[in-house]
Backbone of each chain as ProteinMPNN parsed JSONL, in Angstrom:
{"seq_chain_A": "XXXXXXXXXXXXXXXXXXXXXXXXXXXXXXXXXXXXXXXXXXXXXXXXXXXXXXXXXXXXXXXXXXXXXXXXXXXXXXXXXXXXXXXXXXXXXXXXXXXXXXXXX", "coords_chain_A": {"N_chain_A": [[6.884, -18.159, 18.309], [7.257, -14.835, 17.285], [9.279, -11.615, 17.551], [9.145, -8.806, 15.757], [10.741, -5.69, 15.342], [11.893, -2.552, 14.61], [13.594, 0.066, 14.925], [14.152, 3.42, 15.703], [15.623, 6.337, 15.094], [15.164, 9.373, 16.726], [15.437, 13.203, 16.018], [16.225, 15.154, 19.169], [13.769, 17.54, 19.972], [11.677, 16.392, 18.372], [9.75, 14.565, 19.034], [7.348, 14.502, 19.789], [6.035, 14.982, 17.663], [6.564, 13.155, 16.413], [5.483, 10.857, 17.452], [2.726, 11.095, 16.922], [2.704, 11.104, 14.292], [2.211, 8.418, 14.461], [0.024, 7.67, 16.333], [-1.999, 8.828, 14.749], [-1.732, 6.589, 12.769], [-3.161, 4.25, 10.585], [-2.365, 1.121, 11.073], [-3.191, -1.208, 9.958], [-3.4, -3.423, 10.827], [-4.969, -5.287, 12.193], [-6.751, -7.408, 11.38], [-4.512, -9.253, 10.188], [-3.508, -12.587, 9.502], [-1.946, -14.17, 12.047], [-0.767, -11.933, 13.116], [-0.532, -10.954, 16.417], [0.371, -8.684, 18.895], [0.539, -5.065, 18.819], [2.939, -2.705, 19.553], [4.014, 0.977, 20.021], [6.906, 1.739, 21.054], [8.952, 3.725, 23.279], [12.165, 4.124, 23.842], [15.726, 4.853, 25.305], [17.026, 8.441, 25.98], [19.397, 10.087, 23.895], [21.937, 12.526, 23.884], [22.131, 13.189, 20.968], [19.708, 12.047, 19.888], [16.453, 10.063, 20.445], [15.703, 7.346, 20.748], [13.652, 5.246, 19.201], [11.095, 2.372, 19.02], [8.604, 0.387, 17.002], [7.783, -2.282, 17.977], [6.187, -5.532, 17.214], [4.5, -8.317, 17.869], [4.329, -11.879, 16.414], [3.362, -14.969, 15.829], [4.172, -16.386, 14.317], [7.73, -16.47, 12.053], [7.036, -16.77, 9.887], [4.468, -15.996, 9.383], [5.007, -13.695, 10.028], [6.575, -12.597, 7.551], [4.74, -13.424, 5.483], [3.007, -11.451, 5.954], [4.684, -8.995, 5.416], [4.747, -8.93, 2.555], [2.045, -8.724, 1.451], [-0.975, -6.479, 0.932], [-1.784, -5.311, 2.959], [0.17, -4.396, 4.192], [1.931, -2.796, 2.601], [0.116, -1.08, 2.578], [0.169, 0.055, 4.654], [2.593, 1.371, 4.989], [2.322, 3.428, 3.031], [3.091, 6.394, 3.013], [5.071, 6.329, 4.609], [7.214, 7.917, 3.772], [7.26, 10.459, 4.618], [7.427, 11.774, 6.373], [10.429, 12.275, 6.954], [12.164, 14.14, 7.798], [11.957, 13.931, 10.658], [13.845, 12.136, 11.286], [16.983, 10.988, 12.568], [18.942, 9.413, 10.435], [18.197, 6.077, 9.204], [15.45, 3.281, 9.459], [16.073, 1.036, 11.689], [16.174, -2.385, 11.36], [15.32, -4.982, 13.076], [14.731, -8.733, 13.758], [13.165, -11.073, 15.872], [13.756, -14.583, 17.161], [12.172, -16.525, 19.736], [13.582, -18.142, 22.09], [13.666, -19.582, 24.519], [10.966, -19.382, 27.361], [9.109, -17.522, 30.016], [6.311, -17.386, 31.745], [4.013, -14.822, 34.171], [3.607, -15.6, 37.451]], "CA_chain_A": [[6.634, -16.726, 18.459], [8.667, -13.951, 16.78], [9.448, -9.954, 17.508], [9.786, -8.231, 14.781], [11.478, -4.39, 15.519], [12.236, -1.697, 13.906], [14.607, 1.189, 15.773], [13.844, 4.785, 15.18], [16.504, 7.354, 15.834], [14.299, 10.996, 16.155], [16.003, 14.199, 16.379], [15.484, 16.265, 19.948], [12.605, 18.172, 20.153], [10.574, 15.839, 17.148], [9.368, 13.329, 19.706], [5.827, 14.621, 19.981], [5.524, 15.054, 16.008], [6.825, 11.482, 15.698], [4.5, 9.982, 18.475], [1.658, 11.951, 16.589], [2.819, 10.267, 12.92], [2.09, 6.839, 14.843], [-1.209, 7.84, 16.907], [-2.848, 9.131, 13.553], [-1.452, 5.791, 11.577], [-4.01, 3.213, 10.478], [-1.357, 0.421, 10.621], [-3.673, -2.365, 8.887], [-2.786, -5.147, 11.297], [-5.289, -5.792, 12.977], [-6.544, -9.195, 10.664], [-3.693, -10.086, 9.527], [-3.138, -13.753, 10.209], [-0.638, -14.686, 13.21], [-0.72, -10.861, 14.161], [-0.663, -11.015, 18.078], [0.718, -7.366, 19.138], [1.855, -4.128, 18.141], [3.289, -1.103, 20.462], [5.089, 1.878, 19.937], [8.098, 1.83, 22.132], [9.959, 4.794, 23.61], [13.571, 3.906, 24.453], [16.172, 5.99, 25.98], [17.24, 9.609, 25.077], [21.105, 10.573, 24.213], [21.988, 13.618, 22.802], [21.555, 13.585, 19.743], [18.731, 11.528, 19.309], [15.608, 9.792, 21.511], [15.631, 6.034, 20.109], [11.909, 4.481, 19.414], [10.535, 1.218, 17.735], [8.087, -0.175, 16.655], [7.561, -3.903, 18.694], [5.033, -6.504, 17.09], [4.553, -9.931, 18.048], [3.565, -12.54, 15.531], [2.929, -16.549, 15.67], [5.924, -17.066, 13.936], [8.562, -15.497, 11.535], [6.483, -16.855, 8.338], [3.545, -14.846, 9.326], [5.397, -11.803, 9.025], [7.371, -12.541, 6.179], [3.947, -13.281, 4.493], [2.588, -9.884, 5.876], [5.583, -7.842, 4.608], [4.461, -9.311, 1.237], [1.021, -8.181, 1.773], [-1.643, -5.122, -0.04], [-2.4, -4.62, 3.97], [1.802, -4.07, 4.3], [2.08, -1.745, 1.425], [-1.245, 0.251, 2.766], [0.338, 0.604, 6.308], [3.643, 1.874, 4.324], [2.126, 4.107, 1.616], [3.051, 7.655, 3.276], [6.352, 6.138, 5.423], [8.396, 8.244, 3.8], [6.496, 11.58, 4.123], [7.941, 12.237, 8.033], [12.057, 11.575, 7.308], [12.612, 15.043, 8.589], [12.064, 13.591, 12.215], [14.582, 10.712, 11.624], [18.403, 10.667, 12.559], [19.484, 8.103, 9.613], [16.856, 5.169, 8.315], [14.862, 3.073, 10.531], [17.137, -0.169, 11.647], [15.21, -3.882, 11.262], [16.029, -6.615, 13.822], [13.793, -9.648, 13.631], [14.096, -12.047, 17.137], [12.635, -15.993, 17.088], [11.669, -16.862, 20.98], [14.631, -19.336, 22.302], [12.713, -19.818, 25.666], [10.366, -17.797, 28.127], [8.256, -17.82, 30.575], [5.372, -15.628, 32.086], [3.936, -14.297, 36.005], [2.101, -16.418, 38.216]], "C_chain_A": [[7.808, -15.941, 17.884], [8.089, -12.617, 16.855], [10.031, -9.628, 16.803], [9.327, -6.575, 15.025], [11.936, -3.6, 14.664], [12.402, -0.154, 14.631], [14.316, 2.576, 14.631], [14.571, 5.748, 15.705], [15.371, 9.022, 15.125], [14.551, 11.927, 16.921], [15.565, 14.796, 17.867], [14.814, 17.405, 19.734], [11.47, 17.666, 18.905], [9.454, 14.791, 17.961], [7.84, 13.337, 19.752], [5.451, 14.343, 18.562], [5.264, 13.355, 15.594], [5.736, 10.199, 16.492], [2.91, 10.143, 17.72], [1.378, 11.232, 14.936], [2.34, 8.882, 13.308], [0.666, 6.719, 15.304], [-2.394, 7.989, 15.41], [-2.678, 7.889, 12.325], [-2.719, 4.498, 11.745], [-2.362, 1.99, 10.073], [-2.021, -0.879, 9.676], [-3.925, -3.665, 9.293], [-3.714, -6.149, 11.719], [-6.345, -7.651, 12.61], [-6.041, -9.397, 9.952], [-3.401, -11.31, 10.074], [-2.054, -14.027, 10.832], [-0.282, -13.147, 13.277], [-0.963, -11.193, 15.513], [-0.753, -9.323, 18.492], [1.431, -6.479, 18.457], [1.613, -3.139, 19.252], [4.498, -0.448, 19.925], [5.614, 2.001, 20.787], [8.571, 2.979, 22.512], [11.505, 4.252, 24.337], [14.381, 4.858, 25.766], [16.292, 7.177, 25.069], [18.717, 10.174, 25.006], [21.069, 11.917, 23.465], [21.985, 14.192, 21.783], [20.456, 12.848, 19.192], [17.586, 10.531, 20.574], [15.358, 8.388, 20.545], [13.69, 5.486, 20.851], [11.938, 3.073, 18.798], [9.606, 0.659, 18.245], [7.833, -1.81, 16.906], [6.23, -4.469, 18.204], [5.482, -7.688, 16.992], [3.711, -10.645, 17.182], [3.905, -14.056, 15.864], [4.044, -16.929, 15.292], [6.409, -16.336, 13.089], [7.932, -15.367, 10.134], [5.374, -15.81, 8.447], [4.072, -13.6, 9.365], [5.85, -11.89, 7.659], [5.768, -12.361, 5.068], [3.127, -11.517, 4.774], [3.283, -8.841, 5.182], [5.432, -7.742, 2.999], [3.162, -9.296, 0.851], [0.432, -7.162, 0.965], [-1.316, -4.719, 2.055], [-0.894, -3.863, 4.547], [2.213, -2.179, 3.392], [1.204, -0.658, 1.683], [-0.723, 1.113, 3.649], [1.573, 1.388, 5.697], [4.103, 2.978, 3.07], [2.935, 5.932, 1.964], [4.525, 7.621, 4.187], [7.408, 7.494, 5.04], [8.088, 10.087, 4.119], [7.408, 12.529, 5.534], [9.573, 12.455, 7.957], [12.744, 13.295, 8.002], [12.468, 15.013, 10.488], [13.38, 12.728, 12.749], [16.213, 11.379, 11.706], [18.836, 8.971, 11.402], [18.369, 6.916, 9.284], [16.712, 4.389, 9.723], [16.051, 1.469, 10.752], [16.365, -1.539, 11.947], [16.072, -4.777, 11.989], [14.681, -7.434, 13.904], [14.216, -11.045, 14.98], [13.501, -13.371, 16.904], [13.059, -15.491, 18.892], [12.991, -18.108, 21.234], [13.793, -20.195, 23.483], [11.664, -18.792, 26.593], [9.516, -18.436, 28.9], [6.991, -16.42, 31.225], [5.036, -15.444, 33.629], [3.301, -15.223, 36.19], [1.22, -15.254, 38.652]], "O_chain_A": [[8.996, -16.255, 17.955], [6.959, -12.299, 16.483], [11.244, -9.828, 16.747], [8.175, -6.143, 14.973], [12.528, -4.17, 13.748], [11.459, 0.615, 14.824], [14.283, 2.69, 13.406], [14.25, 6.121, 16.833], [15.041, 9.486, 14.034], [14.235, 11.955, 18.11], [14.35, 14.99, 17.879], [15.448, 18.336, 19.236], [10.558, 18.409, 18.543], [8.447, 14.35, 17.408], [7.176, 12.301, 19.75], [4.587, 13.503, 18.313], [4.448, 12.682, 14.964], [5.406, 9.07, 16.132], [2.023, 9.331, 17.986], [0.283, 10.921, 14.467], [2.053, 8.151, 12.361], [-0.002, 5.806, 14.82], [-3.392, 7.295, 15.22], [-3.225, 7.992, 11.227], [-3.067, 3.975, 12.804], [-1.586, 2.077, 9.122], [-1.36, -1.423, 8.791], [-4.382, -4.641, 8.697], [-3.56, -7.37, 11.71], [-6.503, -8.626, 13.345], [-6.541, -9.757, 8.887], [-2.986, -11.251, 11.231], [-1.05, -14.154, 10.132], [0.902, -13.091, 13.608], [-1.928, -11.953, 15.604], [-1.835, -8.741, 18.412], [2.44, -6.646, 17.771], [0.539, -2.807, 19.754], [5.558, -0.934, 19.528], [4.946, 2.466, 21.71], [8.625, 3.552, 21.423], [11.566, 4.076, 25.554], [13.882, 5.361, 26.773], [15.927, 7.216, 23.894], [19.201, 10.691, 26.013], [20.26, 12.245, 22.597], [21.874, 15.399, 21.568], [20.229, 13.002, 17.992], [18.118, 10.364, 21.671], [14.718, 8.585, 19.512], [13.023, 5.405, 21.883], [12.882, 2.747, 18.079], [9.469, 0.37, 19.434], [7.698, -2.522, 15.911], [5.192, -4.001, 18.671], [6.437, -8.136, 16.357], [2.537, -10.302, 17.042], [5.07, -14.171, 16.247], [4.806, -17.711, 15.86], [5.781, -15.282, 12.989], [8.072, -14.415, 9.366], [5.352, -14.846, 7.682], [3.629, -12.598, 8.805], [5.4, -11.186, 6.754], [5.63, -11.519, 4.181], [2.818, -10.693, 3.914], [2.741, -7.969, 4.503], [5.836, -6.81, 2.303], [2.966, -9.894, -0.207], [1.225, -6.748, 0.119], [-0.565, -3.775, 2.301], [-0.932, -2.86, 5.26], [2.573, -1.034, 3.664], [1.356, 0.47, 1.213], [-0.863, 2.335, 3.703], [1.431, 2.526, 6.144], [5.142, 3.297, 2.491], [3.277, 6.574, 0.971], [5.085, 8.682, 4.464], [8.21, 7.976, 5.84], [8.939, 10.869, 3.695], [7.85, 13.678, 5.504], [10.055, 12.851, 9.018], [13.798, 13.341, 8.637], [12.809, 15.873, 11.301], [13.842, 12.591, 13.882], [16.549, 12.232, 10.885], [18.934, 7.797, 11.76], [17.338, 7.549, 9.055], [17.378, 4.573, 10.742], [16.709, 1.042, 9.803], [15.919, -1.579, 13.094], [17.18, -5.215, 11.679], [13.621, -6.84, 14.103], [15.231, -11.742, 14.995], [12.452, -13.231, 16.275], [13.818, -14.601, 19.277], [13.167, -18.932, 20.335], [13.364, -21.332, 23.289], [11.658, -17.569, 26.452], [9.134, -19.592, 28.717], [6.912, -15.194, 31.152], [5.854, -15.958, 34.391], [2.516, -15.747, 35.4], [0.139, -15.469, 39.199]]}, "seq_chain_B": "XXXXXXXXXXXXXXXXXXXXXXXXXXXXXXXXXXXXXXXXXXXXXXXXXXXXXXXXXXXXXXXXXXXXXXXXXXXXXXXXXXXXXXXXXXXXXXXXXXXXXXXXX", "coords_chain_B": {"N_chain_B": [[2.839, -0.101, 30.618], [6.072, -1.548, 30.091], [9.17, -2.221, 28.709], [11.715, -4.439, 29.083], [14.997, -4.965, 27.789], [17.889, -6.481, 27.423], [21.003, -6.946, 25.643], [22.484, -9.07, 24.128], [26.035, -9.315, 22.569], [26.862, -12.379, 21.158], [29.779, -14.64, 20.674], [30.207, -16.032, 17.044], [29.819, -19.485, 17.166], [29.409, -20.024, 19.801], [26.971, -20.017, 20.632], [24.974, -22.098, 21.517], [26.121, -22.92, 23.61], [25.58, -20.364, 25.366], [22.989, -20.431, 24.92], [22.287, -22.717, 26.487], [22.861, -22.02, 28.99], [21.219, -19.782, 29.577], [19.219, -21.896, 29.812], [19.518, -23.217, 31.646], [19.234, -22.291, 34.074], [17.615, -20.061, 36.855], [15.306, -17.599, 36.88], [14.216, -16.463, 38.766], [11.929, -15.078, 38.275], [8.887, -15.776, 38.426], [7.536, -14.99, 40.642], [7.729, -12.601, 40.828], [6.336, -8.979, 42.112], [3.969, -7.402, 39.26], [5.877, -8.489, 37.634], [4.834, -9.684, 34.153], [6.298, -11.159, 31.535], [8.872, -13.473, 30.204], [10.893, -13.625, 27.483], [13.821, -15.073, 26.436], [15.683, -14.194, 23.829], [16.288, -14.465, 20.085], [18.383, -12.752, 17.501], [19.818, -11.611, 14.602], [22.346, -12.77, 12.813], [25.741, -11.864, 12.205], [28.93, -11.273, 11.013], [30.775, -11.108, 13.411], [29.419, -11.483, 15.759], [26.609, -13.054, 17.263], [23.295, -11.798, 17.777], [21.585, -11.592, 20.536], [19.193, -11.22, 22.807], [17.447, -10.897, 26.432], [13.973, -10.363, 26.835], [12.124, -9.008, 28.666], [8.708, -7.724, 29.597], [6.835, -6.089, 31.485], [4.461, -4.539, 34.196], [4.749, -1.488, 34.893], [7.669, 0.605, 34.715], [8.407, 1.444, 37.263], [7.818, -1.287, 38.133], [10.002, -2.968, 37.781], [11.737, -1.551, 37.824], [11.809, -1.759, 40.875], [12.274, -4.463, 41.197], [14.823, -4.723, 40.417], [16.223, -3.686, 42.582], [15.78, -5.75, 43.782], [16.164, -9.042, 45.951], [15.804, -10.813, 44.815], [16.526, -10.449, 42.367], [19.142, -10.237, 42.516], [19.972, -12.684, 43.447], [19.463, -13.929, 40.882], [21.269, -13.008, 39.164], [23.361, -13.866, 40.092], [25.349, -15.801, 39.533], [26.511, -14.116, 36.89], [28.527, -13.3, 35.549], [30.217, -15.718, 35.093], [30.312, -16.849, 32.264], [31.821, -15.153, 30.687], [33.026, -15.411, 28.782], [31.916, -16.387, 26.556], [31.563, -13.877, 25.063], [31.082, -10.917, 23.377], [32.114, -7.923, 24.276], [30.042, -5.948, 26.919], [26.563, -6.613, 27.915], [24.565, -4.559, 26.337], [21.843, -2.344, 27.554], [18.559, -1.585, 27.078], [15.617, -0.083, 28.189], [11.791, 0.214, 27.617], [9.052, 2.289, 27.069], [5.778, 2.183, 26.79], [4.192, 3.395, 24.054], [1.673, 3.668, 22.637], [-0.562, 1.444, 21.516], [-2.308, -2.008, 19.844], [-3.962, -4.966, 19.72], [-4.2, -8.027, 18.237], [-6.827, -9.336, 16.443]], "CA_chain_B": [[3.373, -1.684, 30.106], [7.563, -1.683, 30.174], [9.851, -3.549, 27.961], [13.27, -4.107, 29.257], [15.761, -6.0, 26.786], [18.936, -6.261, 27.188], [21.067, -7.015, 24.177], [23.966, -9.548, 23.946], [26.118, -10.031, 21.297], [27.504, -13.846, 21.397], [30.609, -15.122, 19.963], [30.079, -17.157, 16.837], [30.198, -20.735, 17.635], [29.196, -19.683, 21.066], [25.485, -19.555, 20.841], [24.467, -23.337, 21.837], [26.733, -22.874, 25.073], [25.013, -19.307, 25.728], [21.211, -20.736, 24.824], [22.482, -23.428, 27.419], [22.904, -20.753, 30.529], [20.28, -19.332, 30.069], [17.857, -22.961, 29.747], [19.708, -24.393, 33.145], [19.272, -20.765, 34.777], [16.551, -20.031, 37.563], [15.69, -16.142, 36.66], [13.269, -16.046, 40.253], [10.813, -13.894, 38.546], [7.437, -16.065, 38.368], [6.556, -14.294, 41.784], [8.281, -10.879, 41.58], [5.226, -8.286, 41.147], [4.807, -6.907, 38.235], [6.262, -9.067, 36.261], [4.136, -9.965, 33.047], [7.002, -12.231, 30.435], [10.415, -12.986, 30.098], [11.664, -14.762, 26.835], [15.399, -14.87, 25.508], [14.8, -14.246, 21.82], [17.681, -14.43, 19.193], [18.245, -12.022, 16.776], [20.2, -11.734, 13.495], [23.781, -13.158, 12.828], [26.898, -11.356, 11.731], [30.206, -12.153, 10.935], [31.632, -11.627, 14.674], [28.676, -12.342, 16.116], [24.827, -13.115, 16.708], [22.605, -10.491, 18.866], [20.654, -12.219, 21.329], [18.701, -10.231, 24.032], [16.53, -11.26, 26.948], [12.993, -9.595, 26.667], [10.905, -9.222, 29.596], [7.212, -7.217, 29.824], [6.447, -5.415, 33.154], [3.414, -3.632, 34.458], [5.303, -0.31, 34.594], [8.851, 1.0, 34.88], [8.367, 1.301, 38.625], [7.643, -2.6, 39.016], [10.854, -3.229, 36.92], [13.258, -1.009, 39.196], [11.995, -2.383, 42.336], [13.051, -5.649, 40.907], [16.464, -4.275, 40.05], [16.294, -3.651, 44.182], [15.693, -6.902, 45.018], [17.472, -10.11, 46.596], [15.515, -12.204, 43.451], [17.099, -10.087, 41.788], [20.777, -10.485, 42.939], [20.14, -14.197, 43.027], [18.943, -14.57, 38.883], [22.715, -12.595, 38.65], [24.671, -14.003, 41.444], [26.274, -16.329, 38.449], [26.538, -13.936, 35.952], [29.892, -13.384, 35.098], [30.553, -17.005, 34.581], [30.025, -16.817, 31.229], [32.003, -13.616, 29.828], [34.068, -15.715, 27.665], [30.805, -16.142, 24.97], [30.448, -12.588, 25.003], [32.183, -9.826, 22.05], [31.508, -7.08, 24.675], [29.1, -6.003, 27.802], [25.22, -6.805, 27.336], [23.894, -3.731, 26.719], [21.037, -2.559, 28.293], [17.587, -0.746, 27.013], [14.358, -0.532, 28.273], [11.04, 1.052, 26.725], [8.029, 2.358, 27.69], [4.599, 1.735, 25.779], [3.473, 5.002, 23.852], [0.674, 3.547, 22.273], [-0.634, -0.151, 21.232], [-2.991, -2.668, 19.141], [-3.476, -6.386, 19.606], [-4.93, -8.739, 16.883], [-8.582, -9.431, 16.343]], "C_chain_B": [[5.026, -1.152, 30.06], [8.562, -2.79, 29.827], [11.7, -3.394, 28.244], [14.191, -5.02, 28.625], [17.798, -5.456, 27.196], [19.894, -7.247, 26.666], [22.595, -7.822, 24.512], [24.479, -10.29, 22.553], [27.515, -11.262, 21.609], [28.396, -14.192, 20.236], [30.595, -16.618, 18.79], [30.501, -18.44, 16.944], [29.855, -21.152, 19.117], [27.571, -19.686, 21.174], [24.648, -21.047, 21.419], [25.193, -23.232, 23.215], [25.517, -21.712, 25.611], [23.343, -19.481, 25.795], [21.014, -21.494, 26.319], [22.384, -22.827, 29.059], [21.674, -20.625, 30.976], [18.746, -20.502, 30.262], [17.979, -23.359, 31.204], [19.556, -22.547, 34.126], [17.877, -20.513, 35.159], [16.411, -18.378, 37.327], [14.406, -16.282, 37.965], [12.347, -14.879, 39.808], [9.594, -14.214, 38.212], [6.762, -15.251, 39.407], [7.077, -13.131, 41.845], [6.794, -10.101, 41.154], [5.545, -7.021, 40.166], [5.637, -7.309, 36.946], [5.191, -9.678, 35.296], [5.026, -11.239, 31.913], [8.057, -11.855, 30.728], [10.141, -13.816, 28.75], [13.16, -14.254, 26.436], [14.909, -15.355, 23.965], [16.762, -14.1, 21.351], [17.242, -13.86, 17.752], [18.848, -12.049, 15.509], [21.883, -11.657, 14.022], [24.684, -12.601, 11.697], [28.131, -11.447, 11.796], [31.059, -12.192, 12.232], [30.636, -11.536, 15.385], [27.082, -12.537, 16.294], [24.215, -12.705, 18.104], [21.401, -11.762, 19.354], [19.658, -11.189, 22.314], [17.988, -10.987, 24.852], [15.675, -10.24, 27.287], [12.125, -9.473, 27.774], [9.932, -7.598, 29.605], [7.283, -6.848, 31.23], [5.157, -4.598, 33.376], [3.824, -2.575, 34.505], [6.4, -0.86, 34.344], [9.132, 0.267, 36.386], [8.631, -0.536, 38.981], [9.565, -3.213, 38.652], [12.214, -2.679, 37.687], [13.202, -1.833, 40.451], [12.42, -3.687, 42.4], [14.501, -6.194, 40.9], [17.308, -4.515, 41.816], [16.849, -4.71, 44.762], [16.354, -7.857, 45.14], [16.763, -11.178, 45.408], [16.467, -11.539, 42.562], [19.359, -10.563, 41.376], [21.352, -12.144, 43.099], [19.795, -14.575, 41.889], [20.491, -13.722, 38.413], [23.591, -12.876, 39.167], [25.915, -14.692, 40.141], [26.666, -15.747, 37.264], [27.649, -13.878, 34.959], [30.694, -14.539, 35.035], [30.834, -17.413, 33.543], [30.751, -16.06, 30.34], [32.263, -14.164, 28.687], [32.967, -16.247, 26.19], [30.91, -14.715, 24.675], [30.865, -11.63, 23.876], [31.469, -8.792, 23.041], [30.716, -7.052, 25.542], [27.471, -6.175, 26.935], [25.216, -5.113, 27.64], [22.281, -3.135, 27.144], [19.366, -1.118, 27.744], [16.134, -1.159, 27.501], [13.068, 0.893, 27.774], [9.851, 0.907, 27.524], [6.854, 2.654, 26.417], [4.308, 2.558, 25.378], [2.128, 4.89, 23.742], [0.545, 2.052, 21.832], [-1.875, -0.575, 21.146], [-2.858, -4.149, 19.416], [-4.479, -7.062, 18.611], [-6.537, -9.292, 17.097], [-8.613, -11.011, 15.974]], "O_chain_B": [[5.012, 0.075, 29.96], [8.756, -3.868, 30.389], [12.554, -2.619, 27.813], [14.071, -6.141, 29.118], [18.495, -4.442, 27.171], [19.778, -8.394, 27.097], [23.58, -7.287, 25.019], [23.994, -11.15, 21.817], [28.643, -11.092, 22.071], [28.021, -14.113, 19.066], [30.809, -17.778, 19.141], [31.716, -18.583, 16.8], [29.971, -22.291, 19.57], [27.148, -19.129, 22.186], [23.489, -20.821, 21.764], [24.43, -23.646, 24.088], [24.563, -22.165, 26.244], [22.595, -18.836, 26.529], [20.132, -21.227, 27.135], [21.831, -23.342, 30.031], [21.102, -20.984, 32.006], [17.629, -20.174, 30.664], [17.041, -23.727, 31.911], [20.475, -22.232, 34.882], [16.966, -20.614, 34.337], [17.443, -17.762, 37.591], [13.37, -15.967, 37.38], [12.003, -13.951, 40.541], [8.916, -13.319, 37.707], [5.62, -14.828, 39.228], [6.953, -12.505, 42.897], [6.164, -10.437, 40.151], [6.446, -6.187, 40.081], [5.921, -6.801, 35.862], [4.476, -10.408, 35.982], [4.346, -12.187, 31.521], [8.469, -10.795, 31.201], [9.245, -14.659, 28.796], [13.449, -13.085, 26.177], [14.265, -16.208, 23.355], [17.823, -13.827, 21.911], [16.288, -14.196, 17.051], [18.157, -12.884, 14.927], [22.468, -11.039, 14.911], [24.467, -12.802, 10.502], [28.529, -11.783, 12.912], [31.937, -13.047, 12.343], [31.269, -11.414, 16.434], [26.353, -12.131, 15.389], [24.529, -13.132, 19.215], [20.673, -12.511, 18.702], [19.895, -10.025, 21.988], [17.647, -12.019, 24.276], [16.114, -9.265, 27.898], [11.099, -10.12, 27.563], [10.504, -6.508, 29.617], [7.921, -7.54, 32.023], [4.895, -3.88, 32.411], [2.967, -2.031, 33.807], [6.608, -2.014, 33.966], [9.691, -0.787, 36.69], [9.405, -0.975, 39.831], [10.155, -3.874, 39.506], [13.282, -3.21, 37.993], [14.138, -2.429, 40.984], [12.896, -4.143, 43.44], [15.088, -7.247, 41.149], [18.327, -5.109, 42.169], [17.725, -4.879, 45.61], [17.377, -7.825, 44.455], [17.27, -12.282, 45.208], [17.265, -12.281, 41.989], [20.195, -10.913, 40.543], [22.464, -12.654, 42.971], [19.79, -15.8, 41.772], [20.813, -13.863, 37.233], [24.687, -12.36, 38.948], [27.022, -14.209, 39.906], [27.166, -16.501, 36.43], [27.647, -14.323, 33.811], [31.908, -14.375, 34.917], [31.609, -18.369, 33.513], [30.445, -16.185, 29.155], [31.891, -13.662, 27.626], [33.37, -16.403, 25.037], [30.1, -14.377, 23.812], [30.973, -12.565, 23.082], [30.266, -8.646, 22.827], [30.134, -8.137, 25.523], [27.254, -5.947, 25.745], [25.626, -4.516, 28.636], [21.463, -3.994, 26.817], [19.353, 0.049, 28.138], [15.592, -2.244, 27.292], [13.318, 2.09, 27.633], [9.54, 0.011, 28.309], [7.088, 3.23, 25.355], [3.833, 3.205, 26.311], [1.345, 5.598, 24.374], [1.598, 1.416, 21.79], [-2.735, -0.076, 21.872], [-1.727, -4.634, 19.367], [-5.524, -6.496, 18.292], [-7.068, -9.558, 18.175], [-9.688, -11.582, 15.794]]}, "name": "protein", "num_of_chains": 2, "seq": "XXXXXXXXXXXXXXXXXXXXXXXXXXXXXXXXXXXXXXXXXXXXXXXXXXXXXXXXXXXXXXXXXXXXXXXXXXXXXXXXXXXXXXXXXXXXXXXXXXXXXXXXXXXXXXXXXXXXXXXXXXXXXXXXXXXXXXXXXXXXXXXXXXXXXXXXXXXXXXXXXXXXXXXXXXXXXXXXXXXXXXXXXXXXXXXXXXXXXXXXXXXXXXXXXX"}
């Protein structure tokens, strides 16, 4: 299993606009092979900025890599840049593998 | 849904000790309610050192504090500070709440 993230610093008072850029997005994902999940995150909020990202879970790290290399990648990404007046600085990419885990009874 | 991660960055050379903790380590939360997943995921490596986090899922916020509360709680940390000497720094600590979300077809 792998979470692959992507951190969104967005100015105070953009938070609705930027929640609104995500609600209205066709992201593409939904058959892509070894897709599992995607949610939009809300973090905390500091003063100069209300940190978000972007959380999807995939099968493993190859199935993203082959998604990022994708038409359905490039579709979900065609207009990305159209919003950057919401953003504090570019979006920041962390990619996790699974070490161990477990789940509820 | 509520994603609480909090983020450690491990001293290279240190990350097979630190995987180790957390494999021999009882975190008492198969029966807390509310709980949904934990995994310890590992993140990307840099020259002083490599970001780890442990990820856990919650049915809210709410279930996630009252956890914070509790005596499972205080026993999955009683040992925590055992360890500092992996560490470059305190774990820091974010958690997120779900705005919106898709799972795979």
């Amino acid at each position: 299993m792998y979470i692959a993230m992507n951190r969104f610093k967005i100015m105070p008072g953009s938070e609705e606009a930027f929640e609104k850029v995500w609600a209205d997005r066709d992201t593409h994902l939904d058959q892509v092979p070894g897709f599992k999940e995607f949610q939009l995150v809300r973090g905390p909020s500091h003063d100069d900025y209300t940190l978000y990202a972007s959380h999807t879970v995939w099968a493993s790290e190859d199935a993203f890599v082959a998604w990022t290399k994708s038409e359905a990648f490039r579709a979900a990404h065609r207009n990305a840049g159209d919003n950057k007046v919401l953003y504090l600085g570019h979006p920041e990419f962390e990619g996790f593998t699974v070490v161990l885990g477990s789940t509820g009874g």
